[in-house]
C-alpha positions in Angstrom: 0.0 0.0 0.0 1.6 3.5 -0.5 2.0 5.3 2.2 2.2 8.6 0.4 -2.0 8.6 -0.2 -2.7 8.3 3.6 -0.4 10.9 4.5 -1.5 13.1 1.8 -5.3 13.1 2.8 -4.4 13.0 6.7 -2.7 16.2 5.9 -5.2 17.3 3.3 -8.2 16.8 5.4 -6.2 18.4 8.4 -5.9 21.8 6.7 -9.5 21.8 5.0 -10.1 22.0 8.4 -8.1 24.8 9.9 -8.7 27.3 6.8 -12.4 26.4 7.1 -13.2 26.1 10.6 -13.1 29.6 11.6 -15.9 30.4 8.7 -18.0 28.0 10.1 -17.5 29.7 14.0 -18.7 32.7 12.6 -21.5 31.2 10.7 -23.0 29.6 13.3 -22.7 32.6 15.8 -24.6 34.7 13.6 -27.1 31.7 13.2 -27.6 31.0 16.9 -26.8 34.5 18.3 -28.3 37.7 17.6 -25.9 39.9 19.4 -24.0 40.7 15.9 -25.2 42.8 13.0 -23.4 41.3 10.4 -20.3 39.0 9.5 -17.6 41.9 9.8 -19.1 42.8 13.3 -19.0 38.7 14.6 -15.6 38.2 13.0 -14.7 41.7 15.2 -16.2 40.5 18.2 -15.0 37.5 18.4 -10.9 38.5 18.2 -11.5 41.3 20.9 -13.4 39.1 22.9 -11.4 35.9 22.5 -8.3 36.0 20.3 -7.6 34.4 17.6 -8.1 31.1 19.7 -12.1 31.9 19.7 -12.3 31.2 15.7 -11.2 27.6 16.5 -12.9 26.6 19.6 -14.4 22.9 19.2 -12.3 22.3 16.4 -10.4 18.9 18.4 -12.5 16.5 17.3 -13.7 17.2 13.5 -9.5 17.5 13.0 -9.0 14.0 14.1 -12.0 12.8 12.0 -11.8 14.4 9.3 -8.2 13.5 8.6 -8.8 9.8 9.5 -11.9 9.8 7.1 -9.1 11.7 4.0 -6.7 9.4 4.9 -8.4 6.4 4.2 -10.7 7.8 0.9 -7.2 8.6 -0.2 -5.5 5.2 0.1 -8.4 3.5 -1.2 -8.8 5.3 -4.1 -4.7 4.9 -4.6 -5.0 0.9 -4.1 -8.4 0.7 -6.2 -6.6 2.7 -9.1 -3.4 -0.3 -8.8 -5.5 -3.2 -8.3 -7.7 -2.1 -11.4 -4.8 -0.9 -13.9 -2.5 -3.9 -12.7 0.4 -1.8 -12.3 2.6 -1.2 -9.4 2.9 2.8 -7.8 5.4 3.6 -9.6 4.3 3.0 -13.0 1.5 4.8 -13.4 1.2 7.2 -16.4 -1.1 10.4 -16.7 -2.5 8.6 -20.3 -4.7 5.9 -18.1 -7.6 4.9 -20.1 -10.5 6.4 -18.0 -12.6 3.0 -16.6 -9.8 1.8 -14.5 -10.3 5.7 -13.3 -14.4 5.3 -12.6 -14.4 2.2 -11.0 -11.5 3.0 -8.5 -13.4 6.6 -8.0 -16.2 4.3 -7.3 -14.6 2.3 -4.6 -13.2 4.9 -3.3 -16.5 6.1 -2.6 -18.4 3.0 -1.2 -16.3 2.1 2.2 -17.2 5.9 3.2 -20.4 6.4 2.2 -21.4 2.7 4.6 -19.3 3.8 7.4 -20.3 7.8 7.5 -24.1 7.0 6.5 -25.2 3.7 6.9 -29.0 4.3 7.1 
C-alpha cells in the first residue's frame, strides 16, 4: 500500500479544516446569536473578545475525524486505481484509459459512504 496517499489526505483533510473552521464559528454565531449585526461585526467580536483562539474553539475533534476519514478515501482510491490498472505505484502514467479511473473513484466512494451514513 503506498504510504504517500494516507499521509496526503491526513494532511489534506487536516488543513481543509483549519482554513475552514473559523468560517464555520462565525457562521454559526450569527445563526444562533443575535448579538451581531453582520459577518464583519461577529468576525470583530469575536478576536476582541477571544483572540484568535475563539475562531477555533471545538475544532479537536472534526481535525482527528476528518483526517482519518481523508486518509483512508485517499488510500483506497490509490489501491483501487493499482488493483484495477494492474500496475505497481510507480508505474502509473497520466495517459490511463478512464474506466480503471471510474471504477477506482467508485470504490473509493463505497467504504465511506457505509461507514459515514449507513441508514
Amino acid at each position: 500500500m503506498p504510504v504517500e496517499e494516507f499521509v496526503a489526505g491526513w494532511i489534506s483533510g487536516a488543513l481543509g479544516l483549519v482554513l475552514g473552521h473559523p468560517f464555520d464559528t462565525v457562521k454559526v454565531r450569527l445563526q444562533t446569536q443575535s448579538t451581531y449585526r453582520g459577518i464583519i461585526d461577529c468576525m470583530v467580536k469575536t478576536y476582541r473578545h477571544e483572540s484568535i483562539l475563539g475562531f477555533f474553539k471545538g475544532m479537536s475533534f472534526p481535525i482527528a475525524s476528518i483526517a482519518v476519514v481523508n486518509s483512508v478515501l485517499f488510500g483506497v482510491y490509490s489501491n483501487a486505481l493499482l488493483v484495477l490498472t494492474a500496475t505497481s505505484h510507480h508505474e502509473r502514467r497520466p495517459s490511463r484509459p478512464a474506466t480503471p479511473r471510474l471504477h477506482s473513484r467508485l470504490h473509493r466512494g463505497l467504504p465511506p459512504g457505509l461507514l459515514l451514513g449507513p441508514f
